[in-house]
VOBA-1610 file (N, C-alpha, C; in pm, whole numbers, padded with zeros to 5 digits, always signed):
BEGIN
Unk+13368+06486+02219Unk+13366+06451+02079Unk+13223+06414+02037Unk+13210+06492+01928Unk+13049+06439+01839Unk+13056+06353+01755Unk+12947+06234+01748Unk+12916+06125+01716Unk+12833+06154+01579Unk+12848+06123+01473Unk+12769+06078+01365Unk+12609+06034+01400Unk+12533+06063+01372Unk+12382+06002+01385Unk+12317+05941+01225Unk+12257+05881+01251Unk+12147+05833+01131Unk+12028+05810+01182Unk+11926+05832+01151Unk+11764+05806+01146Unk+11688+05769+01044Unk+11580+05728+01047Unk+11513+05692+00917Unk+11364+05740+00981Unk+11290+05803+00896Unk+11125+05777+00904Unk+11053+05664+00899Unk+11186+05557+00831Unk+11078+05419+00766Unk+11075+05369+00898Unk+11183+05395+01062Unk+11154+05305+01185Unk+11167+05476+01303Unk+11058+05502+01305Unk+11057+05631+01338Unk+11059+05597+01531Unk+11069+05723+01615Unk+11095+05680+01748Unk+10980+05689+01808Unk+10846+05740+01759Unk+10701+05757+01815Unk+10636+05776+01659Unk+10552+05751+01666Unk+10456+05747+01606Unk+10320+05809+01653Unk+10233+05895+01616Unk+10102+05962+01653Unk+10034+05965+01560Unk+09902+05859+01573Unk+09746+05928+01478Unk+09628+05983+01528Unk+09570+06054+01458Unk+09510+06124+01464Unk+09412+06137+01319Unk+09280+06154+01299Unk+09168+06158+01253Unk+09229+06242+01093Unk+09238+06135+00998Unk+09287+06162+00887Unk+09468+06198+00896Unk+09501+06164+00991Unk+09650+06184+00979Unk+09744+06126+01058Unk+09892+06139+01070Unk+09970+06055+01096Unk+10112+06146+01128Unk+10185+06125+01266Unk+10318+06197+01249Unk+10411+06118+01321Unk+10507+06089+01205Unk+10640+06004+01288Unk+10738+06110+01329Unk+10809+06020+01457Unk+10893+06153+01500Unk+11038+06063+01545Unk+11158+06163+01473Unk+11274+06071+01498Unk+11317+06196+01584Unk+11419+06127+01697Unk+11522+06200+01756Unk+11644+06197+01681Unk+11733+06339+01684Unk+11831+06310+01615Unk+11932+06441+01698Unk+11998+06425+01740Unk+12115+06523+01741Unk+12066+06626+01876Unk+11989+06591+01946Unk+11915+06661+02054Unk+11796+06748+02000Unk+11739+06692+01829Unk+11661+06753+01787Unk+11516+06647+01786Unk+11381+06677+01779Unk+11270+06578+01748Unk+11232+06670+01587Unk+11277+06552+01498Unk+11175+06614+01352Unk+11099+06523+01339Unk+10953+06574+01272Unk+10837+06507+01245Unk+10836+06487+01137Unk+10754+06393+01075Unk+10718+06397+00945Unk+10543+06398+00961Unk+10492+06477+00903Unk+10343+06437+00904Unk+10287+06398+00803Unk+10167+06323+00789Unk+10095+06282+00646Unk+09965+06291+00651Unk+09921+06424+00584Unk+09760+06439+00572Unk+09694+06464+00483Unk+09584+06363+00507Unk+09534+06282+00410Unk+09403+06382+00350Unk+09366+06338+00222Unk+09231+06486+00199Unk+09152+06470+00267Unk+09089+06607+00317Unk+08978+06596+00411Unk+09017+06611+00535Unk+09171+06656+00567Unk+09242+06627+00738Unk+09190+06778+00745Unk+09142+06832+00863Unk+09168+06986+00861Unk+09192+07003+01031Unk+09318+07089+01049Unk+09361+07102+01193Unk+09225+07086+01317Unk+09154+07192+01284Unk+09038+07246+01338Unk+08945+07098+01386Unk+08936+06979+01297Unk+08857+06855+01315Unk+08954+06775+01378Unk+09074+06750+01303Unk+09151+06648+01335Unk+09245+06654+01469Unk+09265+06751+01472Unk+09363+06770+01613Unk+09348+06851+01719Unk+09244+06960+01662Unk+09183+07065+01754Unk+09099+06992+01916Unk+09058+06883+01908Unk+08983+06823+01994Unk+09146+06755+02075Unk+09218+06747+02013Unk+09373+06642+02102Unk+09416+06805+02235Unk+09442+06904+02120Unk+09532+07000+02128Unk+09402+07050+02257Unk+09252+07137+02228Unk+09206+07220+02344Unk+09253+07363+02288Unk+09279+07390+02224Unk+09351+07531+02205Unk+09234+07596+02112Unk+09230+07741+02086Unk+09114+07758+01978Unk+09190+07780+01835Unk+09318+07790+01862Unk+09346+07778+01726Unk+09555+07667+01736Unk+09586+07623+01646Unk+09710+07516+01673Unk+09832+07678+01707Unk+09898+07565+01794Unk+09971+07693+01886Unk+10107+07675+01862Unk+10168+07544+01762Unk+10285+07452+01772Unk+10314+07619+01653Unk+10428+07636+01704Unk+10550+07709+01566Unk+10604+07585+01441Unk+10608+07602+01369Unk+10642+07496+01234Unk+10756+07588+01174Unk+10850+07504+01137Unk+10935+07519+01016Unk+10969+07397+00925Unk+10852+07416+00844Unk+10819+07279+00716Unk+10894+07317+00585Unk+10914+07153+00547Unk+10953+07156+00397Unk+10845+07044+00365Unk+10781+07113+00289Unk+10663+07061+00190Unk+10693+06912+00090Unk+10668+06841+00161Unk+10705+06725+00024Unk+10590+06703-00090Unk+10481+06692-00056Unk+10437+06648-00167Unk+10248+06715-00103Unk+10193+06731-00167Unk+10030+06766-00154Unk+10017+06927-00176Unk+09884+06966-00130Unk+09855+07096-00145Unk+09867+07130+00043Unk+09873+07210+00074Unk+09846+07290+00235Unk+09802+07438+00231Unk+09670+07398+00291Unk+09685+07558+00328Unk+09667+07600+00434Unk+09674+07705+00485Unk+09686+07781+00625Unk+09663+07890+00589Unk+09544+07921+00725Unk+09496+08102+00764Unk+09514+08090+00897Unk+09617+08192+00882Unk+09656+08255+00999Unk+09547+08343+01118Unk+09536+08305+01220Unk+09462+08420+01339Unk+09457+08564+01286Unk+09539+08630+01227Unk+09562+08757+01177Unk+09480+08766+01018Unk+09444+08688+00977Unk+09363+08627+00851Unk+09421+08610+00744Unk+09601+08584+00734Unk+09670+08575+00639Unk+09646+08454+00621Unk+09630+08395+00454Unk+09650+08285+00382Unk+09773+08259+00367Unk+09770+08113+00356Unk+09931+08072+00277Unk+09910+07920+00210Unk+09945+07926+00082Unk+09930+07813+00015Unk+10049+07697+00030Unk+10080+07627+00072Unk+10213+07580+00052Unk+10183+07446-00052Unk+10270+07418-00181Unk+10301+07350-00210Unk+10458+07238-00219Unk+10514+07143-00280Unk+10577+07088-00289Unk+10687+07166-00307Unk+10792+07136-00208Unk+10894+07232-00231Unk+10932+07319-00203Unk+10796+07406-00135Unk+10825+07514-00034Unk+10848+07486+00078Unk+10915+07537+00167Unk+10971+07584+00299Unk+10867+07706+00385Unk+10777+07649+00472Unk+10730+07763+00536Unk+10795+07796+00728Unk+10743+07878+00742Unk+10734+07950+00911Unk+10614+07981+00921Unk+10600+07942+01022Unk+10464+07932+01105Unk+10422+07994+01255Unk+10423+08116+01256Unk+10433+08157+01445Unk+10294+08054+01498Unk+10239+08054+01598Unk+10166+08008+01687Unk+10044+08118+01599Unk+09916+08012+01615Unk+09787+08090+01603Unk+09764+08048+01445Unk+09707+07969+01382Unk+09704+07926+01282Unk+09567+07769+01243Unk+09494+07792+01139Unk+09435+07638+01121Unk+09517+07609+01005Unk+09530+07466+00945Unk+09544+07450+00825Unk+09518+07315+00805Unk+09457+07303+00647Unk+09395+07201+00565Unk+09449+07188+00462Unk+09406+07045+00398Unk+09516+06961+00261Unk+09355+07011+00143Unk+09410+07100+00070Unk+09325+07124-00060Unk+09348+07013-00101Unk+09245+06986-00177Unk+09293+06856-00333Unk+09282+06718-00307Unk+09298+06609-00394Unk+09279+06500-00315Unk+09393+06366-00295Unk+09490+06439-00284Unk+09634+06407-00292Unk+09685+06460-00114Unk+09706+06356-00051Unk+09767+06344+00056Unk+09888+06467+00079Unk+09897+06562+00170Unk+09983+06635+00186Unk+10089+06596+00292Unk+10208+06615+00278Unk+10309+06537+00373Unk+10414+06605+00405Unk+10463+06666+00492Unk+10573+06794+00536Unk+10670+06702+00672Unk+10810+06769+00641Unk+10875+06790+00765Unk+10913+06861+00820Unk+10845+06865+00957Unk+10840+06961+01029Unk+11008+06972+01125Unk+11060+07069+01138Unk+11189+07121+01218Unk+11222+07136+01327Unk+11054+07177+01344Unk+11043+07265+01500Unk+10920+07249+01585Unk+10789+07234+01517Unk+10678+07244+01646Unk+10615+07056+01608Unk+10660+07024+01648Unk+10607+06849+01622Unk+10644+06819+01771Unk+10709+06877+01840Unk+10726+06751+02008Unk+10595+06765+02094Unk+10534+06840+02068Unk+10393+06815+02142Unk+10243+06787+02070Unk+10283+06782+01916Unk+10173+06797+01844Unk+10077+06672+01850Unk+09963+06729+01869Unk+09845+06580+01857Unk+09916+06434+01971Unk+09943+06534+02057Unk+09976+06435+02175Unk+09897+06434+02300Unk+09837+06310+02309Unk+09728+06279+02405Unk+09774+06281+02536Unk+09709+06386+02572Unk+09730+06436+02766Unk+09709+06293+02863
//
């Protein structure tokens, strides 16, 4: 028999910062969702690229955009703007930065259990 769960972001189960940014992470249901919050001026490449070692972020994402600007260029040199409200996918191979000067803040579905986590 399955059990009901509840979580909150406001008492999250880890917490990770990182250089202009921030990701809480709740367990829920045999799942880890993140929330991240990045702040203007965060850009993968500065802020997490030195945690991660990789030449470009390798985590898969399936985000819902809460609030800021995001953008992302893909290894393949595709752009993608995400704003508030959108839902993106993300394969592996990607940078991305908060246009504007409004904090960008997403929850992530899928690539947050290893992100900006210190070896």
């Amino acid at each position: 028999m399955e059990l009901a769960e509840l979580k909150s972001f406001g008492k999250p189960d880890e917490i990770r910062e990182f250089p202009k940014g921030r990701l809480e992470l709740v367990k829920i249901g045999g799942a880890t969702i993140g929330r991240a919050v990045f702040e203007p001026g965060w850009r993968w490449a500065t802020s997490v690229q030195p945690l991660a070692k990789t030449t470009s972020c390798e985590a898969p994402h399936f985000q819902y955009h809460v609030s800021g600007v995001l953008k992302i260029l893909m290894d393949d040199g595709t752009e993608i703007v995400c704003r508030p409200g959108d839902v993106s996918l993300l394969p592996s191979g990607h940078d991305a930065w908060v246009e504007g000067k409004e904090p960008a803040v997403v929850v992530d579905f899928q690539g947050m259990i290893d992100y900006a986590k210190t070896l």
